[in-house]
C-alpha positions as CSV (number, residue, x, y, z in Angstrom):
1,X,-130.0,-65.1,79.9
2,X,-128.0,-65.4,75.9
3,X,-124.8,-64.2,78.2
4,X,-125.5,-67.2,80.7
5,X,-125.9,-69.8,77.9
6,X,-123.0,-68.3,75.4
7,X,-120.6,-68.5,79.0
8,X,-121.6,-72.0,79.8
9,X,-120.6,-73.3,76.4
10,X,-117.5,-71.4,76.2
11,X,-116.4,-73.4,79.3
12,X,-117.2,-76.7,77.9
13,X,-120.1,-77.3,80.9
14,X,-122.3,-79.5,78.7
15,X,-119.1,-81.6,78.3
16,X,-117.9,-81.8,82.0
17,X,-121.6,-82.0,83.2
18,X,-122.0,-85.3,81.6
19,X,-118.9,-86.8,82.9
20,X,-119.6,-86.0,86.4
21,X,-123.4,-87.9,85.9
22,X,-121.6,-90.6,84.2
23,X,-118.8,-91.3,87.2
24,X,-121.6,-90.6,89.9
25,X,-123.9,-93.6,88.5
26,X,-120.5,-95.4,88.0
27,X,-119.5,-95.8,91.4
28,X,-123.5,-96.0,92.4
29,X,-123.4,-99.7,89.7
30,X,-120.4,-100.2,91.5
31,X,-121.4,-99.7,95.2
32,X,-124.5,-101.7,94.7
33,X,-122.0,-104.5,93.4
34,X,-120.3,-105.0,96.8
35,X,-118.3,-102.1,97.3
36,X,-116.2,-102.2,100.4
37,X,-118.9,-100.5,102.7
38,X,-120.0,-97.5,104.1
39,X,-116.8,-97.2,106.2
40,X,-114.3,-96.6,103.0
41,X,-114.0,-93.3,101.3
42,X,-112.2,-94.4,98.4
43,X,-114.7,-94.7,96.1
44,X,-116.7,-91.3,96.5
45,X,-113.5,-89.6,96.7
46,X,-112.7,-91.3,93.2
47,X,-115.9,-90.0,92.4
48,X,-115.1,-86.4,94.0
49,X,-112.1,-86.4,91.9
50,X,-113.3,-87.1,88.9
51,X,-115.7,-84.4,88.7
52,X,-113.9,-81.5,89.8
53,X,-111.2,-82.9,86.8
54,X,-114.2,-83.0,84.9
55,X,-114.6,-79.3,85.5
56,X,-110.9,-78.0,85.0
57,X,-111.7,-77.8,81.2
58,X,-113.9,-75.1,81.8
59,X,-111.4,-72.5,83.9
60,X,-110.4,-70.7,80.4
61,X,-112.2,-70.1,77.9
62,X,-111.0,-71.2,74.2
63,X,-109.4,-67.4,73.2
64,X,-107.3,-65.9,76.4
65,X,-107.1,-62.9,74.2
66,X,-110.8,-62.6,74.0
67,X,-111.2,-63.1,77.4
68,X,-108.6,-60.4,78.3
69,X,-110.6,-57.8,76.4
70,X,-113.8,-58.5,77.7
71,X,-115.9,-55.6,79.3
72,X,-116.4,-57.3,82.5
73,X,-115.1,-58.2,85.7
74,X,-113.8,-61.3,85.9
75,X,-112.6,-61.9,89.6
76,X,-116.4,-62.5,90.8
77,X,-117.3,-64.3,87.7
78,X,-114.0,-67.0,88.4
79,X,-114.3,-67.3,92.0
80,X,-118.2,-68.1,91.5
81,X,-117.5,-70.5,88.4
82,X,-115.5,-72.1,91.3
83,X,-117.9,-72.4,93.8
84,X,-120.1,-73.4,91.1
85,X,-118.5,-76.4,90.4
86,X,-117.9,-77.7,93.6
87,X,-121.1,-77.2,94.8
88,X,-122.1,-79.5,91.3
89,X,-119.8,-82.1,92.2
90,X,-121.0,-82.3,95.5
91,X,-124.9,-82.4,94.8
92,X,-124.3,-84.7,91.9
93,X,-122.7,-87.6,93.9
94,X,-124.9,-86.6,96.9
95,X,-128.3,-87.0,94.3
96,X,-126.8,-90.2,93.5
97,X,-126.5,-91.5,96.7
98,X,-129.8,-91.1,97.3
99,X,-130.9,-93.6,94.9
100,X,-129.0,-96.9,96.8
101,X,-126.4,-97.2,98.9
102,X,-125.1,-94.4,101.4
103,X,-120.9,-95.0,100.6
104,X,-120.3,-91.7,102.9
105,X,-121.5,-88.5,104.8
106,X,-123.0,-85.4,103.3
107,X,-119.9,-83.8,105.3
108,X,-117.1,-85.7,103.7
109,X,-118.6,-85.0,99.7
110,X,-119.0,-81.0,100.8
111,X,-115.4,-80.8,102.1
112,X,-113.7,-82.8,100.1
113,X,-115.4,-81.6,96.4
114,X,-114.6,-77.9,97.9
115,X,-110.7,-78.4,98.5
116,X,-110.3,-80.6,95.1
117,X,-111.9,-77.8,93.4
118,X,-109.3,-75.5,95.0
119,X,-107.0,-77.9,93.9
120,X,-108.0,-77.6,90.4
121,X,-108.0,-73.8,90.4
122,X,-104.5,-73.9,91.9
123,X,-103.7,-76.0,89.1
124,X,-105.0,-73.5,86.5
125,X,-103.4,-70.7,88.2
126,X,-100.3,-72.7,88.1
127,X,-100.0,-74.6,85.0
128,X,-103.3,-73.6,82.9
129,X,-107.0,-75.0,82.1
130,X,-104.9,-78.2,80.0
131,X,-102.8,-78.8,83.4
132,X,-105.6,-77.6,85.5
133,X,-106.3,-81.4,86.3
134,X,-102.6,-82.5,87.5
135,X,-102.6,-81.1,90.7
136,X,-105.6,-82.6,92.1
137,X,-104.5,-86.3,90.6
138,X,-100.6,-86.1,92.1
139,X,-102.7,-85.1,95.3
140,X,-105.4,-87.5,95.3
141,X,-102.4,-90.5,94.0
142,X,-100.0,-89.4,97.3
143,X,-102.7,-90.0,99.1
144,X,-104.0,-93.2,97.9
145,X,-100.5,-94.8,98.2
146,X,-99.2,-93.1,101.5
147,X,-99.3,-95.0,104.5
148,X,-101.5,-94.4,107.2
149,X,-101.2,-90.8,108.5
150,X,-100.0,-91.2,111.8
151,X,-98.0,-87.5,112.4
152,X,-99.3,-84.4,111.8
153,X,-98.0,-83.3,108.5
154,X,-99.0,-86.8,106.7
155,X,-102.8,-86.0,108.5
156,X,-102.5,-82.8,106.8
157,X,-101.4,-84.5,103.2
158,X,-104.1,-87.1,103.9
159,X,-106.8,-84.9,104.2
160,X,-108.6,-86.3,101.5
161,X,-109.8,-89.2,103.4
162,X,-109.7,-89.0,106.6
163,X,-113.1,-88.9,108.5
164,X,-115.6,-86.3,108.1
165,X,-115.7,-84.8,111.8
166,X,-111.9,-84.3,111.7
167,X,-110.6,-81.1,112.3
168,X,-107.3,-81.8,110.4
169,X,-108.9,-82.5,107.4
170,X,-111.7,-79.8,107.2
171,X,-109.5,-76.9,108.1
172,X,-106.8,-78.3,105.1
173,X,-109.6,-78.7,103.0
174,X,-110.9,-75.1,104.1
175,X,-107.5,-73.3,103.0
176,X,-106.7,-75.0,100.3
177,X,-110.4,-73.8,98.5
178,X,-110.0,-70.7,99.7
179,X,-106.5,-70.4,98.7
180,X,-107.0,-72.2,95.4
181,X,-110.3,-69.7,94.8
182,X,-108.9,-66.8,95.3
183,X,-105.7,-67.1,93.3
184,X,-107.6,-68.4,90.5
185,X,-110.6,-65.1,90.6
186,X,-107.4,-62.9,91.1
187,X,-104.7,-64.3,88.8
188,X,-106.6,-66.0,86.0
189,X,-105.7,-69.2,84.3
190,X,-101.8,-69.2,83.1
191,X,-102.2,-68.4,79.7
């Protein structure tokens, strides 16, 4: 169990542990506070957001060399630290919303904390574990300030809030974890 606790504070978990708690009980002060209702996914997806950022740090460890060298395999090892995470996010804001206000469905937090997390893995694929945060926040800003998704492709860049039952959104979602996964567990974080 030494390997398990040496791993997790390599990656900073500690760290990006507390900052998911501490924007989950944010939004739950702020939901209690009049938050705009159960029908508006903004604020979970802030929440969402905010967590799987949290977890970027921890896609590299501090040496690249070291971690090059190692006599393991990494590919399971990244796409689980992944799934992992997401599966954190998720529970965390989904513990949290047990304790007032339901802001949105069990549905909406699974998909949309398992494509940011792609999202973030793409980003560490892509830029690095310092980066690994941008790609998720350009995402999540498009679609806070696009207009209304009315075509296909804007339902597609939109995924992020559109309803939970909607195929457009979970199948997007769907690819872009799987896509962002496996890159990451094959590829590694851009050194």
């Amino acid at each position: 169990m030494r390997w398990l606790t040496l791993y997790a504070r390599s990656r900073q978990v500690p760290a990006s542990l507390a900052a998911m708690v501490i924007s989950a009980v944010t939004m739950w002060a702020l939901a209690g506070d009049g938050g705009r209702g159960p029908g508006d996914p903004r604020l979970p997806l802030l929440v969402l957001a905010a967590g799987a950022m949290s977890a970027s740090i921890g896609l590299a460890g501090q040496d690249s060399a070291l971690d090059r060298t190692a006599a393991i395999r990494w590919v399971p090892r990244r796409a689980a630290h992944v799934l992992l995470a997401a599966a954190v996010v998720a529970a965390i804001l989904l513990a949290v919303q047990t304790l007032g206000k339901d802001m949105t469905t069990s549905a909406f937090v699974v998909r949309d904390s398992a494509g940011l997390m792609g999202l973030v893995a793409l980003g560490a694929v892509i830029s690095g574990r310092q980066y690994a945060w941008t790609v998720p926040f350009a995402w999540l800003s498009f679609t806070f300030l696009a207009p209304p998704a009315t075509s296909a492709p804007m339902r597609v860049a939109g995924w992020m809030l559109l309803p939970s039952g909607t195929a457009t959104g979970t199948w997007t979602a769907l690819a872009i974890a799987v896509l962002g996964t496996t890159a990451y567990a094959v590829a590694g974080p851009r050194r």
